[in-house]
N, C-alpha and C positions, 0 to 999 in steps of 0.2 A: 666201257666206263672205267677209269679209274678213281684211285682213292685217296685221299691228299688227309696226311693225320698231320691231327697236333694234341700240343700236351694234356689240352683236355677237354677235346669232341671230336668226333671222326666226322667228316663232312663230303658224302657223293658230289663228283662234278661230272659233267656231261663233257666226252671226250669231244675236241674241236673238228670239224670236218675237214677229211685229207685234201678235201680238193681245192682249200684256198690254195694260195701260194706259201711256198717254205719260210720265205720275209717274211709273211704275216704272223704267223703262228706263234704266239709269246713260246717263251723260255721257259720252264720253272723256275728256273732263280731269279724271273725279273718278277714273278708274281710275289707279293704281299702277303705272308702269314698273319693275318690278327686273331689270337686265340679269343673263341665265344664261352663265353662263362654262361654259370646257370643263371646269374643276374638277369644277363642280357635278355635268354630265354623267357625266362618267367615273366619280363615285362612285354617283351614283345607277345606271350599269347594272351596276356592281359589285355594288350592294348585290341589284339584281334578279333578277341572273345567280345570286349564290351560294344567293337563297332558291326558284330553280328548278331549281338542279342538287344541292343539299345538301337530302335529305332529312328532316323533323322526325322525332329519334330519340327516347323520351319514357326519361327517365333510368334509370340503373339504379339499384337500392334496394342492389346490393352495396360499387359504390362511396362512397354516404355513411359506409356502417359504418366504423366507426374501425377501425384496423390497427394490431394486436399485434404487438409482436418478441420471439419467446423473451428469457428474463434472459440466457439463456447463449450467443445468438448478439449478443448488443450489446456492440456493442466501443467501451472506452472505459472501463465500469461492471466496474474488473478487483476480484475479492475471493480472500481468500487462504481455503481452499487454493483455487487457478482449477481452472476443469471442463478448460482446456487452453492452452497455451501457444502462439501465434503464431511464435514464434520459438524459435531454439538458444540457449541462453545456457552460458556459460561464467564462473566463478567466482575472481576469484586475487585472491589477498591481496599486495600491495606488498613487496618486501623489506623487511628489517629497516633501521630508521633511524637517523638519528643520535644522538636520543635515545634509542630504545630500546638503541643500543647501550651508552650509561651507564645502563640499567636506571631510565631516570625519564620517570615517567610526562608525558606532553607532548598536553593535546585541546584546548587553546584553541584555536578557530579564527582567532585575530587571527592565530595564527602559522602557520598553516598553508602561506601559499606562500615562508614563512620560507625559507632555504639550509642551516640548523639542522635543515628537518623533511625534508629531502633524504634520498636512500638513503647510508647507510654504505657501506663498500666492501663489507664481506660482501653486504649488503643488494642491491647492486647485481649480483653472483655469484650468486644466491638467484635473483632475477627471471630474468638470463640463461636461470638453466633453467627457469625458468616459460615463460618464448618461446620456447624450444626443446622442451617437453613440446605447449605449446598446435599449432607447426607436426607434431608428433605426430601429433598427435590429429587434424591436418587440419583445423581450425577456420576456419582463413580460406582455405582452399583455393579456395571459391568466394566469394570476398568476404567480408568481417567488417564488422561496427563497435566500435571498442574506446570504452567509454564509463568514463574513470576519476572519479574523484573530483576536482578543482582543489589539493587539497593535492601539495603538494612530491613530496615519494616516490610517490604511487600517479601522478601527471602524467609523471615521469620514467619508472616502471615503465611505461606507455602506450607511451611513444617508444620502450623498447627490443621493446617487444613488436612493435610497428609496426614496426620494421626490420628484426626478422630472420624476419617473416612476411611481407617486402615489402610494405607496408599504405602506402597512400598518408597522411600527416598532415590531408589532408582530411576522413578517415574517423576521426580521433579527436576527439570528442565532448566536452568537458571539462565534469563535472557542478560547479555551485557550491555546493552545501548538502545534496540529500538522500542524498550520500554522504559525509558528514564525518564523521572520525573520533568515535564517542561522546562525550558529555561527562561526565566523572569527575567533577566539584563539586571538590569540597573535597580531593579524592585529588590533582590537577594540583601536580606538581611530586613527589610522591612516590616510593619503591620502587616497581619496576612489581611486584615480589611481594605488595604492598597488595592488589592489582585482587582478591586471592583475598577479600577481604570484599564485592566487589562481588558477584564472584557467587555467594556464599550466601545471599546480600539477592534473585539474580534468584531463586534455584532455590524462594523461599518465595513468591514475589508478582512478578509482570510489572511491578505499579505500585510499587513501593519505589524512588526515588529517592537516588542518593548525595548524603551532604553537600552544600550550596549553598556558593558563595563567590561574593567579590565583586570578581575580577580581571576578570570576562566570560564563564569557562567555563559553559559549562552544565553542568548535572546533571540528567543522563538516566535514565530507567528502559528496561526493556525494552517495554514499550509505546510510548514516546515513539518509540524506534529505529523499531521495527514500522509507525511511521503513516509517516515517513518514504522505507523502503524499499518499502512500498504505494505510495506517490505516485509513485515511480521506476517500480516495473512497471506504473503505469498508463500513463505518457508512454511508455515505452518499447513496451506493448502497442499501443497506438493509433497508432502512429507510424512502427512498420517491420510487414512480414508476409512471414513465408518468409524471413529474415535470422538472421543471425546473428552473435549482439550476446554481446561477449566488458566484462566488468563489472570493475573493476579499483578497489579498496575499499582505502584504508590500514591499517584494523584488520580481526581478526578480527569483532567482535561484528556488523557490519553486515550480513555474509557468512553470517553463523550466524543469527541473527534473520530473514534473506529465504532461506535455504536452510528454515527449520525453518516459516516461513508457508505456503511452496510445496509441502510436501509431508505438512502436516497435523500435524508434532510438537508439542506441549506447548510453548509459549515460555519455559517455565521450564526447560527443559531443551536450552534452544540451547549452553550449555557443550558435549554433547555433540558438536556437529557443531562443534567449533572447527578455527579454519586456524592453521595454520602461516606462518611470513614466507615469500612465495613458493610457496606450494602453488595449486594450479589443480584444480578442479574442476567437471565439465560437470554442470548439474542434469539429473539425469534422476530422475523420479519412481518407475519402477518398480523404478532399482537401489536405493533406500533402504532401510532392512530395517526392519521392524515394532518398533518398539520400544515397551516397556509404559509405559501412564502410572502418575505418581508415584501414591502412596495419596492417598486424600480425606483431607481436614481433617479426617473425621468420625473416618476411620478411623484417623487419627493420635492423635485425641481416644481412641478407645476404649484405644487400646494405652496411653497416658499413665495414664488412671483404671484398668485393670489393675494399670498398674504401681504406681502409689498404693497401690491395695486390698491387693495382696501383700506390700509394704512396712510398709504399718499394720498388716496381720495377723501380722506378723510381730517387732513392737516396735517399727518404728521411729517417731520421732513427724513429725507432720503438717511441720513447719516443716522436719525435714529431708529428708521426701520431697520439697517442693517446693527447699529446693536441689539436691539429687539431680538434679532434673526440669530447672533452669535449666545445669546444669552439662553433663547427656546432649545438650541441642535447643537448637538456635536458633531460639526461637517469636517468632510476629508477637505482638502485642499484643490482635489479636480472639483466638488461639488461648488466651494467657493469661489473659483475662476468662474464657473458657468453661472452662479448667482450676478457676479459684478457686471459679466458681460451682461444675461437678461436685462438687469436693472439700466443697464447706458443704453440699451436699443430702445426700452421702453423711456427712459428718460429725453432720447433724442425723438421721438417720436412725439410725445407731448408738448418737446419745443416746438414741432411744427406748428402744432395744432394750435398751441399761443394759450389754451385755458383750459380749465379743468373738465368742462365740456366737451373738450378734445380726449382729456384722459379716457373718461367717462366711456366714449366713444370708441377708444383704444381697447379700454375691458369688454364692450363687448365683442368686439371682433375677435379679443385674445379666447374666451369664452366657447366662442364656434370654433376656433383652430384646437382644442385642448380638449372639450368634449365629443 
C-alpha cells in the first residue's frame, strides 16, 4: 500500500497489481490531485448517514389525488343568499342630512366628503340614538368594527357611534366606494319625493336604470347596488371571523339591497325592507318573515288579456282597452310587446269567428289554456 498526500487529507490507495502489463500501469504524474476539504466530507457523511437511517418509503397513491374543498367551506367565494355568516353584522342608516333636510336629492359622489353632505342637527339626534340602541343591543360589548361608508354623514355617524360604544377610532374602517350613496342620474338635484319613480322602475326590473346625466353622478340600477354590496361582504367575509362588524351606509337603498341578498327576498322588492335615517338593524336571518314573491310576467300577462277579453266582450274597443291597460300598469316594454302580440292573435282569431259569439267561445278556450 502506498500513500498519495495532499495539502489537506492524506488519502490510502490500494497499490495496482504487478501482473498487469508495464503499458498499463498509469504514472503518478498522469494521476489527478483534487484536494478533499472538510466541506466535501461533512456532506458526503451527511448525505450517507440520512440514506442509512431514512428509510425508502414508496409513495402514497392518496396523496397525488387532487383535494376538493366543499363550495361552502371556501372562504372568500361569498354568494348571496350565503349558506352562513362568519360574523355579527349590524345595519344603520346615517342620520338624516343636510340635503335631505331641504328635501333634494344629493348622490354625486364628487360631493360626498362635502360639509354640505354632513349630518343636520336632527340627523345628528337620529344617530345619537342609533349608538345608544346599538350599546343596547350589546354590539360592541365584546369588540366591534364599525365600517362606514367615506361619505360625510355616515363617517360622522361612525365617530358617534364609536364614542358612546367607547370604540377605539382605530376600529373604524372607512369604506371608499362600495358603500356610496346610490346613483339617481338624472334625479340629482331633485325632490327627494321624485325617488318614488325610481322605485317603480325597481319593483318591475333589478336592471332598469335611472336617467343618465352628465355632471358625474351615476345611474344605478338595483343590480348595479347588488354587485357592489356583494363585493363588501366578500372583503368583509374573508377578512374578520367571530367579529362583529357594525356597517354604517348613508342611504337606505344600499342597506335594503344587502339585507334583501342575505336573506333570499326578491331584489325588486328591497322597498320593503327600507331604513329609516338612523334606524339600526342586526341581520339575522331566521327573524326575517317569509314574504311572497311578486306574480310572474306571465301571470301578469294572463290577468292583462282577461282584462282585454272582458273589455272587448263587452263593447268596448280595442284602442281603448289598450289605454285603459297603459293607464292601470306601469309595463316594461317586453311586457308591452307580448300585450300587442296577445291582443292581434286574439283579435285575428275573432275575425274568424265573424261575432262576438265567436269571441265568447275564444274566452273560453283561452280559460282552459290559462287555468
Amino acid at each position: 500500500m502506498r500513500i498519495i498526500s495532499s495539502s489537506s487529507i492524506t488519502t490510502p490507495l490500494l497499490s495496482l497489481p504487478s501482473s498487469l502489463p508495464p503499458s498499463s500501469i498509469p504514472k503518478p504524474h498522469n494521476i489527478p490531485y483534487v484536494p478533499i476539504g472538510r466541506r466535501h466530507l461533512l456532506t458526503a457523511v451527511t448525505i450517507s448517514i440520512s440514506i442509512s437511517v431514512t428509510p425508502f418509503t414508496p409513495p402514497q397513491l392518496n396523496s397525488l389525488l387532487p383535494v376538493f374543498v366543499p363550495v361552502a367551506d371556501a372562504r372568500g367565494l361569498f354568494q348571496m343568499p350565503p349558506f352562513r355568516l362568519s360574523n355579527r353584522y349590524f345595519l344603520v342608516r346615517a342620520g338624516e342630512s343636510e340635503y335631505e333636510s331641504l328635501g333634494i336629492i344629493n348622490t354625486n359622489p364628487v360631493a360626498k366628503t362635502s360639509v354640505d353632505s354632513g349630518l343636520s342637527e336632527k340627523g345628528k339626534k337620529q344617530t345619537l340614538r342609533a349608538a345608544f340602541e346599538l350599546k343596547a343591543m350589546g354590539a360592541c360589548e365584546n369588540g366591534c368594527w364599525i365600517w362606514p361608508s367615506i361619505t360625510q354623514r355616515a363617517y360622522q355617524a361612525a365617530e358617534i357611534i364609536a364614542s358612546v360604544n367607547r370604540v377605539s377610532r382605530s376600529y373604524i374602517v372607512p369604506e371608499y366606494s362600495f358603500l356610496d350613496a346610490r346613483g339617481l342620474g338624472a334625479y340629482e338635484g331633485k325632490n327627494l319625493d321624485s325617488v318614488s319613480e325610481v322605485y317603480a322602475s325597481d319593483s318591475i326590473s333589478t336592471r332598469i336604470k335611472p336617467p343618465p346625466i352628465d355632471d358625474g353622478t351615476p345611474n344605478e340600477s338595483v343590480a348595479d347596488v347588488f354587485v357592489r354590496v356583494t363585493q363588501l361582504m366578500s372583503i368583509l367575509e374573508t377578512q374578520y371571523s367571530g367579529d362583529t362588524v357594525i356597517i354604517v351606509s348613508p342611504d337606505s337603498d344600499n342597506l335594503t339591497i344587502l339585507q334583501a341578498g342575505l336573506v333570499g327576498l326578491d331584489l325588486r322588492r328591497h322597498r320593503d325592507l327600507s331604513f329609516a335615517p338612523g334606524e339600526v338593524r342586526f341581520v339575522d336571518a331566521s327573524s326575517i318573515p317569509t314574504y311572497k314573491q311578486p306574480a310572474s310576467a306571465l301571470y301578469k300577462y294572463h290577468l292583462l288579456v282577461f282584462y282585454w277579453l272582458f273589455a272587448i266582450t263587452s263593447g268596448d274597443s280595442q284602442s281603448g282597452v289598450l289605454s285603459n291597460l297603459g293607464e292601470r300598469s306601469a309595463l316594461n316594454i317586453a311586457t308591452q310587446v307580448a300585450i300587442h302580440a296577445g291582443l292581434r292573435c286574439l283579435s285575428l282569431g275573432a275575425h274568424n269567428y265573424g261575432t262576438r259569439e265567436g269571441i265568447l267561445r275564444e274566452r273560453g278556450v283561452l280559460y282552459s289554456l290559462f287555468l
